[in-house]
TORPADO-843855 format. One line per field, with one value per residue (C-alpha): residue number from 1; x, y, z. Coordinates in steps of 0.2 Angstrom, whole numbers. Example, Ala and Ser with C-alpha at 12.3 -4.5 7.8 and 13.67 -1.06 7.14 Angstrom:
# TORPADO-843855
seq: c(1, 2)
px: c(62, 68)
py: c(-22, -5)
pz: c(39, 36)
//
This chain:
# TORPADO-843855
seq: c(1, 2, 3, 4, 5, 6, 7, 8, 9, 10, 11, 12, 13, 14, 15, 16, 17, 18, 19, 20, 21, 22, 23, 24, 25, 26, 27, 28, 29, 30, 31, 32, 33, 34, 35, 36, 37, 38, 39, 40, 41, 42, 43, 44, 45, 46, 47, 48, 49, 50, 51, 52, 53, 54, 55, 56, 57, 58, 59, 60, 61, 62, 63, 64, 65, 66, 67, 68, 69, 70, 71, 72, 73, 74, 75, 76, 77, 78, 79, 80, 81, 82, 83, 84, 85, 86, 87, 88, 89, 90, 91, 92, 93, 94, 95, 96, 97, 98, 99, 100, 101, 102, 103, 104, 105, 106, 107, 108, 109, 110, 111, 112, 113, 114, 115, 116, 117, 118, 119, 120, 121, 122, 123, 124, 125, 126, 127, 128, 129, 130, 131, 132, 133, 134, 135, 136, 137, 138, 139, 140, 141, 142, 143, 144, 145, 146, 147, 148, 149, 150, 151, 152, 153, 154, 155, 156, 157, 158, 159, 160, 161, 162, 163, 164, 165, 166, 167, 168, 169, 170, 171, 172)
px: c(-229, -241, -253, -257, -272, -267, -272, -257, -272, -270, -279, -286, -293, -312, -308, -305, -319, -328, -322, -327, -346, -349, -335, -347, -343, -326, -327, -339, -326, -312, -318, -324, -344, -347, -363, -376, -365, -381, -383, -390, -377, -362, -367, -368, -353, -345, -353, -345, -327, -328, -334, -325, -307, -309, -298, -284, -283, -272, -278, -262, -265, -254, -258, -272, -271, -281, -281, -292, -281, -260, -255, -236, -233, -243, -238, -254, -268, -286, -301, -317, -333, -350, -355, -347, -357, -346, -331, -323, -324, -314, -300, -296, -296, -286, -276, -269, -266, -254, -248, -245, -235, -226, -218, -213, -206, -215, -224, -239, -255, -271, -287, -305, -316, -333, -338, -359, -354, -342, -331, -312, -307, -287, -280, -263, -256, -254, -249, -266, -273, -258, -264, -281, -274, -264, -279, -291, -276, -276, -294, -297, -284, -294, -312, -306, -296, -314, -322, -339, -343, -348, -367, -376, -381, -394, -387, -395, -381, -389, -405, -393, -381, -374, -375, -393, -402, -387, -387, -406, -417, -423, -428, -436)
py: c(-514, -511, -502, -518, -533, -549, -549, -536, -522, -506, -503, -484, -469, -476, -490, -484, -472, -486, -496, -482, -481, -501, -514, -524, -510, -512, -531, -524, -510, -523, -537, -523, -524, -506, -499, -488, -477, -464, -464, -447, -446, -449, -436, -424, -429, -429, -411, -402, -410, -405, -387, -385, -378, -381, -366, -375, -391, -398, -418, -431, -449, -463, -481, -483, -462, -450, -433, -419, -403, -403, -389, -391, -373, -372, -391, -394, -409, -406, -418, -410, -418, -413, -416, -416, -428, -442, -433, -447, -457, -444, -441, -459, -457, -441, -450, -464, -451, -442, -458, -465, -446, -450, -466, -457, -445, -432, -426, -415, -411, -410, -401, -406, -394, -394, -381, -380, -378, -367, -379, -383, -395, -399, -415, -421, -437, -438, -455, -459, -455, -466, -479, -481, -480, -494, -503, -501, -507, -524, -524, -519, -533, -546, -541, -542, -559, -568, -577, -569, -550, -547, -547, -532, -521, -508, -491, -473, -473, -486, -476, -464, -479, -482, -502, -501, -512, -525, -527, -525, -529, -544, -535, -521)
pz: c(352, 367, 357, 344, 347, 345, 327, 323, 321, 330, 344, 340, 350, 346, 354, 371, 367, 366, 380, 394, 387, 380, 380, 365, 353, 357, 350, 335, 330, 332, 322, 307, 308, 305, 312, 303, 293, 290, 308, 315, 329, 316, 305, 318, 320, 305, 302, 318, 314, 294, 300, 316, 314, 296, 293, 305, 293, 305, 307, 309, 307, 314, 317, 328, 330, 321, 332, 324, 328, 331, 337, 336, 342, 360, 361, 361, 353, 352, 352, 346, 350, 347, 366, 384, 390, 388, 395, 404, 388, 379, 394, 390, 370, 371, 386, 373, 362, 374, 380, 360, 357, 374, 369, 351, 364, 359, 377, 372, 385, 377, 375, 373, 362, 365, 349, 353, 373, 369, 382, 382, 394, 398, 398, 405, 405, 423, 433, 437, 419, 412, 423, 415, 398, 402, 410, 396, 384, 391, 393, 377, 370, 381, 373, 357, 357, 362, 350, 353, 358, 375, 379, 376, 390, 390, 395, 392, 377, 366, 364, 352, 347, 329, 334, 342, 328, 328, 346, 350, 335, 341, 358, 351)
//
């Protein structure tokens, strides 16, 4: 089971979200300390994906996998985000989708939909975009089996972060 930690939990999307913008919210997600669940960035959030092909209704779930829109017809999965700012990020979440789907052998491409930009971006799981997933799963399972997260490092995200008080209180 490539896609479990150590612990037996599923790694999910988020995490490899996570992993291409701040390996110590990998550890935090992993190890269940929540962050600010009123956080302005996560109801944004929340609002777009409730509103957002709200007439599709279309979300699956498996472990480790929440996708917001399956189309099953265009063969198709779709990740909605608020932003494309952190398109990279996303490639890799919508990547270990694909790549989960692949192993159930069900082979899908992908789509991320930007609904304010009005921007949809393709994604295939392609030998190189495979190879990241891969990558980031290991990765990912090495962060989390530490005993300690990794030490926080200030980058552009944290000025909007969900964790900012946990990881900078002190600094502030």
């Amino acid at each position: 089971m490539d896609h479990l930690l150590p612990s037996g939990k599923a790694i999910t999307g988020t995490m490899l979200w996570y992993y291409a913008i701040c390996k110590r919210e990998v550890w935090l997600l992993a190890h269940c300390i929540t962050p600010d669940e009123e956080h302005q960035s996560l109801e944004i959030g929340r609002a777009v994906h409730e509103n957002f092909y709200a007439e599709m209704k279309k979300e699956i779930e498996a472990e480790g996998m929440k996708i917001d829109v399956v189309s099953s017809k265009e063969g198709m999965i779709y990740e909605v985000k608020t932003s494309s700012k952190f398109v990279e990020a996303t490639k890799l979440q919508l990547g270990y989708y694909l790549y989960r789907l692949e192993r159930m052998r069900i082979k899908m491409d992908g789509v991320i939909v930007v609904p304010r930009e009005r921007r949809r971006i393709r994604v295939t799981l392609d030998d190189q975009l495979r190879e990241k997933v891969l990558k980031a799963i290991k990765e990912i399972r090495d962060i989390c089996s530490s005993q300690t997260p990794p030490q926080p490092v200030k980058i552009p995200f944290c000025r909007r972060c969900a964790y900012r008080d946990f990881c900078w209180a002190d600094a502030d």
